[in-house]
N, C-alpha and C positions, 0 to 999 in steps of 0.2 A: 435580453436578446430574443431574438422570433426564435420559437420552437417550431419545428415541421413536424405532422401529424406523424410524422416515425417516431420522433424524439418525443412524443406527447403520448404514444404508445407503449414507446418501450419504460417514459416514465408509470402511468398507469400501473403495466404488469409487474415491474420491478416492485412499487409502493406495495402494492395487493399481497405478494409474497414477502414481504418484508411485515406486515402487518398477518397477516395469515399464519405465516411458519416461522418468522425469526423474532419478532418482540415476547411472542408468550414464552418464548424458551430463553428468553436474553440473562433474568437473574437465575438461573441455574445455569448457565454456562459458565456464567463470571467465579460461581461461587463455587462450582469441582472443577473447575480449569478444564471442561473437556473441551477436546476435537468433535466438532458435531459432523461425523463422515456423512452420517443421511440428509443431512442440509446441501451438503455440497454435491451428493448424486444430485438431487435433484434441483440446486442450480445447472448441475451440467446438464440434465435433460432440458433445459428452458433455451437454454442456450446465452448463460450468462456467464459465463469465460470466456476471455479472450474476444471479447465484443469488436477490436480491430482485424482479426482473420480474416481474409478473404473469403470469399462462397468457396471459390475453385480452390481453396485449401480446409476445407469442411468450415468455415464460421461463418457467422451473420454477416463479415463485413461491413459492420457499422464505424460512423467516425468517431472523432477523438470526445465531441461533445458528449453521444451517446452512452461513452465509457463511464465520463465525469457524472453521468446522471442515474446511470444505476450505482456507483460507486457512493455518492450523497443517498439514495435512497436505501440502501442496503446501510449503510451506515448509520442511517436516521432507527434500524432497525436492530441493530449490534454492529460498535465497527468493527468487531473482529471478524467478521463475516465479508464485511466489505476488503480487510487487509489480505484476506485470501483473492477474493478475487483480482485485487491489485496485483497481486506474487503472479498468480494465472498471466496476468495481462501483459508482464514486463518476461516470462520466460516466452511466451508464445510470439509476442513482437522481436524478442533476438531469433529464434526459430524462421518466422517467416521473415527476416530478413538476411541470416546469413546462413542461415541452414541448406545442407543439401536438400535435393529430393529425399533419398534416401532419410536421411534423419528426420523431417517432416513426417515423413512417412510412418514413420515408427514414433516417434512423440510427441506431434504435433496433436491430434485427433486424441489421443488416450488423457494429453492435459487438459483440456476444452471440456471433455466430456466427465470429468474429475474420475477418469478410471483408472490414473495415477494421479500421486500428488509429488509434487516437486518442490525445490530448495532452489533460492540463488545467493550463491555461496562467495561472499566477497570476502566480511569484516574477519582481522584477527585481533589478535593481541597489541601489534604495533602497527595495524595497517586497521585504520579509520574510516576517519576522514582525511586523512593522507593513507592514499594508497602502494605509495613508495614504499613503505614500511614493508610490502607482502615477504612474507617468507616461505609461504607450501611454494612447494616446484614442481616441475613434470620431466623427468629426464626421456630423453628419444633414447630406443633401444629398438631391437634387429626387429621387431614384431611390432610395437606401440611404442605404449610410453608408463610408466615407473613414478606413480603420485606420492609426495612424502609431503606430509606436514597436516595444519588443523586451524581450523574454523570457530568463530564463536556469534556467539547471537544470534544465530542464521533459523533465519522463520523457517518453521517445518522441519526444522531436523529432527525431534524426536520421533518424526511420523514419515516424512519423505522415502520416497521409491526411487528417484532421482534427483540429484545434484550438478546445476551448470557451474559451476566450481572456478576459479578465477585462480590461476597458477604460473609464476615464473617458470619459462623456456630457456632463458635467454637472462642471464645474471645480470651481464654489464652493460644491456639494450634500457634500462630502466623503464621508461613504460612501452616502450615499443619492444620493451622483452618477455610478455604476458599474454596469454593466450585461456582459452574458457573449451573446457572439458566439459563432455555430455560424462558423469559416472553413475554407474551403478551403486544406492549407497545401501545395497545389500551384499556388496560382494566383498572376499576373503580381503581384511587389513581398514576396513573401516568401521570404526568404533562410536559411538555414539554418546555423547554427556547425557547427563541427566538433565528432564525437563527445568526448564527456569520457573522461580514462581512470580509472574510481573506484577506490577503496580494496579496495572491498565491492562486492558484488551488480551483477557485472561484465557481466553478459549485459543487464543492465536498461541499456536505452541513456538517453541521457540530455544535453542540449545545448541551445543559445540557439535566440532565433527575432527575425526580427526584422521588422517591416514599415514597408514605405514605400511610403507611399497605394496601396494592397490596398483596390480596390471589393468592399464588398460588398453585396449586397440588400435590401430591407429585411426579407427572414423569416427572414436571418440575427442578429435577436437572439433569443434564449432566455427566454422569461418579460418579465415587465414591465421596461421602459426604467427604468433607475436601482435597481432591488431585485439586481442581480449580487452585491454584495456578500453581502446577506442568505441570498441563495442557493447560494452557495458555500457559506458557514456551516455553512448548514443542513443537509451532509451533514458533517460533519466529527465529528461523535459518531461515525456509523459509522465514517468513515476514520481513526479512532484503534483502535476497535475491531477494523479489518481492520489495522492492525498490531503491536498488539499482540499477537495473536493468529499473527502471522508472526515474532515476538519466540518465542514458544510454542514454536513449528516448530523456532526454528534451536535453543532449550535444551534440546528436546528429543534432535534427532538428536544434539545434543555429549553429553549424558546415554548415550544409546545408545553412541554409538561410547568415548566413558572406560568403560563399564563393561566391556564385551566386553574392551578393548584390557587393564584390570587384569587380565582375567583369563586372560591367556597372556601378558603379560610378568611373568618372572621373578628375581627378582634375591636375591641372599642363599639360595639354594637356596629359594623361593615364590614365589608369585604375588605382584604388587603391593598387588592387592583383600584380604590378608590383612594387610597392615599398617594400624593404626590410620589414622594421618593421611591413607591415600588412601580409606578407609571415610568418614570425614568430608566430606571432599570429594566422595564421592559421593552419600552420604546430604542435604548439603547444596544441590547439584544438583538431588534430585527431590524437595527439598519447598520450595523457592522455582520450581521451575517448575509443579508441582499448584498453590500460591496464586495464581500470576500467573493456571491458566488459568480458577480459579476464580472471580478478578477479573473474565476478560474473561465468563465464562457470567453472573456479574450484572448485566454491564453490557449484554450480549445480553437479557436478560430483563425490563430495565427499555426498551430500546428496541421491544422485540417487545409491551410491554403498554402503550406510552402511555404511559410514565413519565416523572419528569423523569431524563434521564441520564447530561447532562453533566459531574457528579463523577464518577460509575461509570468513565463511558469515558477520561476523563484519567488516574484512578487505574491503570486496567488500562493502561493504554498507558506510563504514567511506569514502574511497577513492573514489568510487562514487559521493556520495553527496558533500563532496568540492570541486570535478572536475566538477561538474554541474553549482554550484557556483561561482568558478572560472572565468569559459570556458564560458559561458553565458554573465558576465561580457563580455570577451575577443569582443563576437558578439556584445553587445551593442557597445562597442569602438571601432570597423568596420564601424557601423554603422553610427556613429558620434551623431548630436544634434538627426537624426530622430532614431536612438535606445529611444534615451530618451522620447517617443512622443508615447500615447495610441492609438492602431490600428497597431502598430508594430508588428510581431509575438516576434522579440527577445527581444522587452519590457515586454511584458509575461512571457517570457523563462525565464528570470532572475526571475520576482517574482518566478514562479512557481517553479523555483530550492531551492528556500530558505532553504522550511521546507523538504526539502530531509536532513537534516544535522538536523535537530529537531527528526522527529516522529519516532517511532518503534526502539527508545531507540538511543538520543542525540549521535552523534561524539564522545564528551566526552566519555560518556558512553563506546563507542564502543572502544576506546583505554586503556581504562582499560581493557575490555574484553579482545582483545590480549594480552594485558603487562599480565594477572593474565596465560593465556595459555601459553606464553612465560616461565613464572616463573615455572609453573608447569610442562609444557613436554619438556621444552628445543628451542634451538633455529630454527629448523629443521622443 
């Protein structure tokens, strides 16, 4: 797809800092599981949050394309780096879409610029990938409202300052009985688990949240009483496309690093990259990572023009993430026993691929998602 010299700039400076400030700290991140908070100031000075903002709501205003391309380029560089900025992109796009002035005002500009960090607080125990299961609630009372219940798996909760929180209003409304709460997850009755230790994408923290009657205000709901549901939703096109496109990232760097690495080890008096079967394997590597990213640029295209795009964006996301999976494999098996050996980039690569085919709605998932599009507007 044609790049516009914005898109070929913002790829440029995204690469630069990706190469500059996040590859040389990538295996030390992985291996003390930290939050790198000074990475993410100075994404936020760059102005790489929340890349869909409009100017007249303090952001770049860039489109959907622009997102997918720093989100692969940041990803080619650690994708835990890149999953933050995903989380940025998906709180800031419900913000500017159903947020007051008022709340904009107050969180819109402090996310963007990482001078808070924030949580979007869906998954429980019984509520998934079916969301029906939700159990946290928010009861109305003469001042606000009265939050009980808890959270798991939710990126940034060992670290978050705020939490857009997805809570039952409304029992017997079932999804149209759910509503998303701005909370303070510093304030009195919210308790916090302990950090998870993951497989993959180990700097991305990640942990429970739990609350027990947490007052909160009443300009702490988000958009209209009972539409939370719908409005979650409603960004999830993009937040398929921001990671598939981190799917992209990590096929990429393992592409990068099997091919270099064929081409100084030696065995049988040559290089590896002259034997058939490791040519294969790499030739195979970059023409399922160019379809993935080609995937994800039409599912950018159909979002950036009003289109319908939620086949686009399942496909690019399904095909993605088992091409990351795959194709990462492929680099470990380049590699030989040292793929298999911590300190490896492409031993990384693979964990880090894993949960591309898990979060923002399982493989699975996403193959229904086409088959039911399929069923409904035909094969085209």
């Amino acid at each position: 797809m044609f790049l516009t010299e914005t898109h070929e700039a913002v790829r440029e400076m995204t690469r630069q800092f990706a190469e500059d400030v996040i590859r040389p700290v990538a295996e030390e991140l992985d291996r003390d599981e930290r939050f790198p908070d000074e990475i993410y100031r100075q994404m936020g000075e760059l102005g790489l949050f929340g890349i869909g903002v409009p100017e007249e709501l303090g952001g770049p205003g860039f489109d959907t394309l622009s997102y997918s391309i720093v989100m692969e380029e940041l990803s080619r560089g650690y994708a835990s780096i890149a999953d933050q900025c995903g989380l940025v992109e998906l709180i800031s796009t419900l913000l500017v879409r159903h947020g007051s002035k008022e709340q904009q005002k107050k969180w819109l500009v402090s996310a963007i610029k990482s001078e808070i960090k924030v949580a979007y607080c869906i998954t429980e125990p019984e509520a998934g990938t079916d969301v029906s299961g939700l159990r946290t609630v928010a009861d109305k009372t003469d001042d606000g409202w009265l939050l009980n219940g808890g959270k798991i798996w939710i990126h940034n909760a060992p670290v978050a300052d705020v939490g857009f929180v997805l809570a039952r209003t409304d029992k017997d409304a079932g999804h149209r009985g759910m509503s998303i709460f701005i909370v303070d997850l510093n304030a009195e009755g919210v308790e916090r688990g302990p950090k998870e230790h993951k497989m993959g994408q180990r700097a991305s923290q990640v942990g429970a949240l739990n609350f027990d009657n947490v007052k909160l205000p009443e300009d702490a709901l988000l958009g209209r009483e009972g539409r939370g549901f719908h409005m979650m939703m409603s960004v999830l096109d993009k937040g398929r496309v921001g990671i598939a496109s981190l799917a992209v990232g990590i096929g990429q760097a393992g592409l990068e690093a099997a091919l270099d690495y064929s081409q100084q080890r030696k065995q049988f008096g040559q290089q590896i990259a002259d034997f058939q079967g490791v040519q294969w394997m790499l030739a195979d590597m970059a023409k399922d990572i160019e379809a993935a990213r080609l995937l994800v640029q039409k599912a950018t295209f159909a979002i950036d023009n009003g289109l319908e795009a939620t086949k686009a964006c399942s496909m690019a996301k399904c095909f993605a993430g088992d091409m990351a999976v795959a194709r990462t494999a492929d680099a470990v098996q380049i590699f030989g026993g040292s793929g298999y050996i911590r300190g490896f980039e492409v031993e990384r690569l693979y964990r880090d691929a894993k949960i591309t085919q898990i979060y923002e709605g399982t493989n699975q998932i996403q193959r229904m998602i086409i088959a039911r599009e399929l069923i409904k507007h035909g094969a085209r």
